[in-house]
C-alpha positions as CSV (number, residue, x, y, z in Angstrom):
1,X,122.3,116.8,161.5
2,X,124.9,115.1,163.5
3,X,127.5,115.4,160.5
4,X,127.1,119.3,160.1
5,X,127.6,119.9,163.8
6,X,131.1,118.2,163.8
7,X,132.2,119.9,160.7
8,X,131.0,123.0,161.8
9,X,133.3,122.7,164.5
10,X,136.3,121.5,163.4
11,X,139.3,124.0,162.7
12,X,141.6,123.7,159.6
13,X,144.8,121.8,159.9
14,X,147.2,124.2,161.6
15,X,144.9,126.4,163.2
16,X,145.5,125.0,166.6
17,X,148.8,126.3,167.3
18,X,147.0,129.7,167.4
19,X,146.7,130.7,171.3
20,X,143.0,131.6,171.8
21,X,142.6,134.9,172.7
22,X,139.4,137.2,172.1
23,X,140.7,139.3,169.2
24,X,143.0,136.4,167.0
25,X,142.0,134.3,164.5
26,X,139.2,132.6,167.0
27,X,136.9,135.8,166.8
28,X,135.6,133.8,163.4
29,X,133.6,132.0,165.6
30,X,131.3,135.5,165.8
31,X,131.1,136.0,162.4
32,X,128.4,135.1,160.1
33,X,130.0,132.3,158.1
34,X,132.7,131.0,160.6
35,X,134.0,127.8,158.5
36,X,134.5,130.3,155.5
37,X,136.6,132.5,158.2
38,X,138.9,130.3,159.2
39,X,139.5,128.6,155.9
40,X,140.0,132.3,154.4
41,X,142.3,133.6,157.1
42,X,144.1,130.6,158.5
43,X,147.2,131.2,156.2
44,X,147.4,134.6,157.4
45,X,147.1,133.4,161.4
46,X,151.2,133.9,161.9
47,X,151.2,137.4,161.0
48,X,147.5,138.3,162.4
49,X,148.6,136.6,165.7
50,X,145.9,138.5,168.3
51,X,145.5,142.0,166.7
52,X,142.0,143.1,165.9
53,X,143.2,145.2,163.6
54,X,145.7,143.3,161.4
55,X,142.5,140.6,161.1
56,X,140.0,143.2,160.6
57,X,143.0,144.5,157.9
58,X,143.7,141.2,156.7
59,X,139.8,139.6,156.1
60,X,140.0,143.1,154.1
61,X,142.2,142.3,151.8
62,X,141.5,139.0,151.4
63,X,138.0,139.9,150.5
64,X,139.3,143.0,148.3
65,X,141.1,139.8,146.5
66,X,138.6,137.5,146.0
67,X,136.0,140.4,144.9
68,X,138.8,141.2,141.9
69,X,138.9,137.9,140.6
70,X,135.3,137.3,140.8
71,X,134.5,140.6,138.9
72,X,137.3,140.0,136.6
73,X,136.1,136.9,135.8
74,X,132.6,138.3,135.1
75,X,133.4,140.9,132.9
76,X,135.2,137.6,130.6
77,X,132.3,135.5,131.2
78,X,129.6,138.6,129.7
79,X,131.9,137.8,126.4
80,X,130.8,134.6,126.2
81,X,129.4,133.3,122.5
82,X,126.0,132.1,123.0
83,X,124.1,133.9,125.9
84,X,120.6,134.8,125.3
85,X,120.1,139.0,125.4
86,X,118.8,138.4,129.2
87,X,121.9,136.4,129.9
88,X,124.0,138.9,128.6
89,X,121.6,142.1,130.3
90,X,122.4,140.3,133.5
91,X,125.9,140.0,133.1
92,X,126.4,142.9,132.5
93,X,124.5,144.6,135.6
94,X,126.5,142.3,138.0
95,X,129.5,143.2,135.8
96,X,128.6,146.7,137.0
97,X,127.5,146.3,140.5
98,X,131.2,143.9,140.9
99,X,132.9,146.4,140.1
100,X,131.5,149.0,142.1
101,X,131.8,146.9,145.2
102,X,135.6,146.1,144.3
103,X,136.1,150.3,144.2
104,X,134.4,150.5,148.0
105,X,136.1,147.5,149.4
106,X,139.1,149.1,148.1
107,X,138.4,152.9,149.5
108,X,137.8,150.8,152.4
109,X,141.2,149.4,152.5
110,X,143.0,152.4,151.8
111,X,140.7,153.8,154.8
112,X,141.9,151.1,157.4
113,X,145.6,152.8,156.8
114,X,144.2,156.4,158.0
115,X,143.2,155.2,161.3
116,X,144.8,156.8,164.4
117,X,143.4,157.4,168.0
118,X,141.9,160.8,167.1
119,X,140.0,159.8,164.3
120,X,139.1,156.5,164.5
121,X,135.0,156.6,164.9
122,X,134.9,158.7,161.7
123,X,137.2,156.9,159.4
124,X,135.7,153.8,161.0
125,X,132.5,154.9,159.9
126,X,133.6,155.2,156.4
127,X,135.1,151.9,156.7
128,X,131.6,150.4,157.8
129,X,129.3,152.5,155.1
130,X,131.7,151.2,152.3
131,X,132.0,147.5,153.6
132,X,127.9,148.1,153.6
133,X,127.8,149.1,150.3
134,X,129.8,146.6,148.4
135,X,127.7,143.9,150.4
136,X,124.7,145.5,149.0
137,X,125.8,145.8,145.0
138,X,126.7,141.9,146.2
139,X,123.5,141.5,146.5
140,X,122.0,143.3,143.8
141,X,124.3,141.4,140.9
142,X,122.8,138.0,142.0
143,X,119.0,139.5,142.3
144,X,119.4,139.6,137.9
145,X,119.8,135.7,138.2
146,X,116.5,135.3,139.8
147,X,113.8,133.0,138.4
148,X,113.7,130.6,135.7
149,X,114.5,132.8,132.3
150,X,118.1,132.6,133.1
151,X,120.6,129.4,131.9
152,X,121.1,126.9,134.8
153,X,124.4,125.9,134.3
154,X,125.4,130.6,134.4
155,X,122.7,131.3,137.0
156,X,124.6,128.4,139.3
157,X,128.2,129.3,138.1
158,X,127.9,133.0,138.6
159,X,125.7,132.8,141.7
160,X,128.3,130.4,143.8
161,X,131.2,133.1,142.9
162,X,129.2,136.3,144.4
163,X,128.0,134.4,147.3
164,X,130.6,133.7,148.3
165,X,132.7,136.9,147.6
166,X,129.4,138.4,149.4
167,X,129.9,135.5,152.3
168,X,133.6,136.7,152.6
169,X,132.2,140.7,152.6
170,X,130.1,139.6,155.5
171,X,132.7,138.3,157.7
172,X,134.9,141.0,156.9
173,X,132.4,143.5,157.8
174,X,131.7,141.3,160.9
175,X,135.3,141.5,161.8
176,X,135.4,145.2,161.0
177,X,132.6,145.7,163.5
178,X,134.1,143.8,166.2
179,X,136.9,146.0,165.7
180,X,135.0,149.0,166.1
181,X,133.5,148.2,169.0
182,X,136.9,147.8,171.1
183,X,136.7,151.4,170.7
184,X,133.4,152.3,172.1
């Protein structure tokens, strides 16, 4: 117990010349997976600095990245030689939902561009319902690698991939929300 609390707290090398302020790179510390946050963002601290919206913009992006590795790396792994019809069935509903979830984090980014002052609760919305949404079809790909008919050595290889793309959603979605709520 004593060992997890420590690394829990402990910040990457470098992140301590960031000024703590309530909207920089410190607002990790409200998210869901915190460590992940600041191991994620930290090379991106300089140019987030204490704007909401460049870390909102840039956990964004970040996750956008990570979600089209991981469902590009999918769609090569369903090609795999010698995967059981189940295996493959699988694979090829995550391949789906992936992909899905890299075309709202996407629509999502491209969203975070349209904000201004007049329109911000509505786009934000958007932002929010799509961030939502690719959290869910997160989900949903790992729920076909439930049980015991799938291979151990897939189920644990594809399953560490979209939990943590679906970790890094989460925080981004966190941050999103934090976002929003400055303008409430």
């Amino acid at each position: 117990m004593e060992g997890s609390f420590f690394s829990f707290h402990f910040l990457p090398p470098g992140l301590l010349q960031i000024k703590p302020a309530p909207s920089s790179l410190t607002s990790c510390g409200t998210t869901t997976y915190p460590r992940l946050c600041y191991t994620s963002l930290s090379a991106h601290a300089s140019v987030i600095q204490t704007s909401p919206k460049l870390l909102a913009d840039t956990a964004l992006a970040v996750t956008l990245s990570t979600a089209r590795s991981t469902s590009s790396l999918m769609s090569k792994m369903v090609q795999s030689h010698g995967l059981k019809p189940r295996e493959v069935a699988a694979m090829q509903d995550s391949v789906e939902e992936l992909s899905d979830s890299v075309d709202q984090l996407r629509k999502a980014m491209g969203e975070m561009t349209q904000i201004k002052g007049s329109n911000f609760r509505l786009v934000m919305n958007d932002i929010q319902t799509w961030v939502s949404a690719a959290l869910t079809d997160e989900d949903t790909c790992t729920d076909g690698f439930a049980g015991n008919a799938m291979n151990g050595h897939l189920k644990t290889a594809v399953r560490a991939r979209v939990v943590n793309m679906a970790h890094m959603t989460s925080n981004a979605l966190g941050l999103i929300n934090s976002y929003a709520s400055l303008h409430n």
